[in-house]
C-alpha positions as CSV (number, residue, x, y, z in Angstrom):
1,X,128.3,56.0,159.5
2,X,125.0,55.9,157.8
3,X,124.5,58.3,154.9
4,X,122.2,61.4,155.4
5,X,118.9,61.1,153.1
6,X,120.1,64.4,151.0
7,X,123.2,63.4,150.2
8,X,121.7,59.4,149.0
9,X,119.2,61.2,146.8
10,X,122.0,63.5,145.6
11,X,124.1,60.5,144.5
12,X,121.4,58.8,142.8
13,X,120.2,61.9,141.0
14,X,123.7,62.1,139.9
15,X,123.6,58.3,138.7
16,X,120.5,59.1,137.1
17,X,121.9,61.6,135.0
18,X,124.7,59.9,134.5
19,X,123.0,56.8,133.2
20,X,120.4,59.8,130.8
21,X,123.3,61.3,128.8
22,X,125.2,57.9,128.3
23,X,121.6,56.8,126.6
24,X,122.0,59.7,124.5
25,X,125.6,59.7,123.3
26,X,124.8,56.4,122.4
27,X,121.9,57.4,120.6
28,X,123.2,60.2,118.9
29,X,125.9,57.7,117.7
30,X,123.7,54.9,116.8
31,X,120.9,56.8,114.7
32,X,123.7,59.1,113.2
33,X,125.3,55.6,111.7
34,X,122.5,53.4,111.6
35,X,119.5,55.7,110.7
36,X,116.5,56.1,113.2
37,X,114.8,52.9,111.6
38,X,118.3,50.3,111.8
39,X,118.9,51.6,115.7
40,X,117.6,49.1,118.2
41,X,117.2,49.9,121.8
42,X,118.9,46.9,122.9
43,X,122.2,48.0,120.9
44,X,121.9,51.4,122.0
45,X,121.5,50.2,125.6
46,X,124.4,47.7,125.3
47,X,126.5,50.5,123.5
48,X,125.9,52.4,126.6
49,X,126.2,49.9,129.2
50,X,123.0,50.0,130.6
51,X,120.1,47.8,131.0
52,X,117.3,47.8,129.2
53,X,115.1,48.3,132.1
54,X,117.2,51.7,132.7
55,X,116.7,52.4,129.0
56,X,112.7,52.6,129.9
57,X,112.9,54.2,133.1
58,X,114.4,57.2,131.3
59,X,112.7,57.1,127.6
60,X,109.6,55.6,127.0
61,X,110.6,54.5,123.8
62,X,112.6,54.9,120.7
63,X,111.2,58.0,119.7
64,X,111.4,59.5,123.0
65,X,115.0,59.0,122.8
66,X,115.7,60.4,119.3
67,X,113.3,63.3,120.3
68,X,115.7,64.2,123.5
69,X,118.8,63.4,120.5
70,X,117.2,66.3,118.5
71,X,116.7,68.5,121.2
72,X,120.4,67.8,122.9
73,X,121.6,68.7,119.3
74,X,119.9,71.5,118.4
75,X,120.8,73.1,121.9
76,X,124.5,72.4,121.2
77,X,124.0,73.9,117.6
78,X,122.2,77.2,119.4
79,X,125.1,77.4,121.5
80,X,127.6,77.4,119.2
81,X,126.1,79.8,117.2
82,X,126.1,82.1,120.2
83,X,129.6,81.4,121.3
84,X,130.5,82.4,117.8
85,X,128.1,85.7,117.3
86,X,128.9,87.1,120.4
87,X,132.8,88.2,119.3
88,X,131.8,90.4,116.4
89,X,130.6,94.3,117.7
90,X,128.7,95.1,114.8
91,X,124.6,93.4,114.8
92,X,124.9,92.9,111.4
93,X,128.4,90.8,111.2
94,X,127.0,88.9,114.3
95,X,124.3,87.5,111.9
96,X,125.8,86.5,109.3
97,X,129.1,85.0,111.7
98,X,125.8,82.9,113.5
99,X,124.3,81.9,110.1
100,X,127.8,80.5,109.2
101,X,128.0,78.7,112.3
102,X,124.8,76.9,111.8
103,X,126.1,75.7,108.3
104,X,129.0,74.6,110.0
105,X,127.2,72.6,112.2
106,X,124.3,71.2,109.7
107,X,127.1,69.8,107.7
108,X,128.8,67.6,110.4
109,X,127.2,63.8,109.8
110,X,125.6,63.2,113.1
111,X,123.3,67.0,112.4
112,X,123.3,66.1,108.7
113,X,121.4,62.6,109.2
114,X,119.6,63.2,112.6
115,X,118.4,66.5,112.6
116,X,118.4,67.6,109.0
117,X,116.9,64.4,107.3
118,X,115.7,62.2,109.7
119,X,113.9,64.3,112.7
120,X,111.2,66.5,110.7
121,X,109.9,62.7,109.1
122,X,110.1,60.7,112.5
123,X,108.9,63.6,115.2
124,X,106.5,65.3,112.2
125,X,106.7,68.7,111.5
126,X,104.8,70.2,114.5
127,X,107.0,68.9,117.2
128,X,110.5,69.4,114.8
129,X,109.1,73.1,114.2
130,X,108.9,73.3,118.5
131,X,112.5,72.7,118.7
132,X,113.8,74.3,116.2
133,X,111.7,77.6,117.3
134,X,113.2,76.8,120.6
135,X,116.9,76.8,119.8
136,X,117.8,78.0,116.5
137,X,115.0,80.4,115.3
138,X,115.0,82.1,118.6
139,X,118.9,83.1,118.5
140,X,117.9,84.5,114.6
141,X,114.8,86.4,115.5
142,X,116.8,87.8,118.6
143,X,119.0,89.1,116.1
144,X,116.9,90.2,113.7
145,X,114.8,92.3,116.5
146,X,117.8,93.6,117.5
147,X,118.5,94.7,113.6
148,X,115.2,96.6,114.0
149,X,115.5,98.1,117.1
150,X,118.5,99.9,116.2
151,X,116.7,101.0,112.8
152,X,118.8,98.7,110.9
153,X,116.3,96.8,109.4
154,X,113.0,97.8,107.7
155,X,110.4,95.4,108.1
156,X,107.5,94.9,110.6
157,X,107.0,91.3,111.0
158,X,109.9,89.6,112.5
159,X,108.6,86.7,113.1
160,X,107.3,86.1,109.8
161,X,110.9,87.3,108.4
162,X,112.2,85.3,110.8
163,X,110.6,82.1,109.9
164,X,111.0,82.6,106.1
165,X,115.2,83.2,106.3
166,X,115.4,80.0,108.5
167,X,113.3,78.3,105.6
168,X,115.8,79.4,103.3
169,X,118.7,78.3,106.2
170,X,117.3,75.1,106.2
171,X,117.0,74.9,102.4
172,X,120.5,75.3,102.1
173,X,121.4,72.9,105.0
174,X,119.6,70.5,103.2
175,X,121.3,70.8,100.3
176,X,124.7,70.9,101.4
177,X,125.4,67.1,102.4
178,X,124.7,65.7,98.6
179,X,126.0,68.8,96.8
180,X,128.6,67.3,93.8
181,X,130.3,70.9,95.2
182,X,129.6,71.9,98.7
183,X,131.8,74.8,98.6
184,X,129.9,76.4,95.2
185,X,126.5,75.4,96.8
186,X,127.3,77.7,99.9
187,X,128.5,80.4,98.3
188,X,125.9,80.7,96.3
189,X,123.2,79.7,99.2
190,X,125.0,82.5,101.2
191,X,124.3,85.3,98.1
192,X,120.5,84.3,98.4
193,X,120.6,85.1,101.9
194,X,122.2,88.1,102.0
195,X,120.3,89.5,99.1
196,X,117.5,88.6,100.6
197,X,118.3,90.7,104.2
198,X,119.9,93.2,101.8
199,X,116.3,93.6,100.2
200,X,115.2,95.0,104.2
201,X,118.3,96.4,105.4
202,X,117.7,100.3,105.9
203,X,120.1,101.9,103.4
């Protein structure tokens, strides 16, 4: 019995997917251990059994794939930070329980090299600040419009607000991976940052 059109377009849609994320596991392991430079597309191909005519129906290059790395890591980040916001009641802990889950994150090696180091040099800082205003920076400024809807914070401009704490945010991420004392570095990272919402926060 011959298949119906829908369900053969639905199985290679399927296969087509299939064949996108294994590309990007294996690039997200490649350029984590390699660096963007050292990864070649035949190794991640291979890596992810795949041919490297599939490779280039999919990503039109190198780039394309560490851009769509970035973005599947940064996504995962946002959601993590959301799972992890949404237990506390209180606005205010919900922030600071988010910003600790993004520290958590930027520290693991694969968000360390890719996305911390590596992304704002190879995708520039135009297209890096697109994705992280995407994921990130749009959970924090939710939160921090939130803060001032409830009268909990005194300040106008979010956005600008918003953009400068995630400066600091990514300061400290920065930082974090080659501290000689991670745990000190935080704590004191995580003092600037509070100060600094402290400095707005309607007493």
């Amino acid at each position: 019995m011959n298949k119906a059109p829908d369900d053969q377009r639905t199985r290679r849609e399927e296969y087509a997917e299939a064949t996108r994320q294994a590309l990007l596991a294996s690039g997200r392991e490649t350029f984590a251990r390699e660096g963007y430079q050292a990864a070649g597309i035949e190794a991640i191909s291979r890596a992810a059994r795949v041919t490297r005519g599939a490779f280039y129906h999919h990503f039109e290059d190198k780039k394309a794939l560490f851009d769509a790395v970035v973005v599947s890591l940064q996504s995962d980040a946002a959601a993590r930070v959301q799972e992890t916001s949404k237990r506390k009641s209180k606005i205010w802990e919900r922030l600071y329980t988010g910003i600790d889950a993004y520290l958590d994150a930027s520290i693991e090696p694969a968000y360390a090299r890719i996305v911390v180091q590596e992304a704002p040099v190879v995708l520039g800082n135009a297209r890096f600040a697109e994705i992280e205003e995407q994921y990130p920076m749009a959970l924090l400024k939710a939160t921090l419009r939130a803060l001032k809807r409830e009268g909990e914070l005194v300040f106008d401009d979010i956005d600008l607000l918003g953009h400068m704490l995630d400066a600091v945010i990514c300061e400290l991420s920065i930082k974090l991976p080659t501290s000689s004392d991670p745990k000190k570095t935080r704590i004191n990272g995580r003092k600037i940052i509070e100060g600094l919402l402290d400095s707005f926060r309607r007493k």
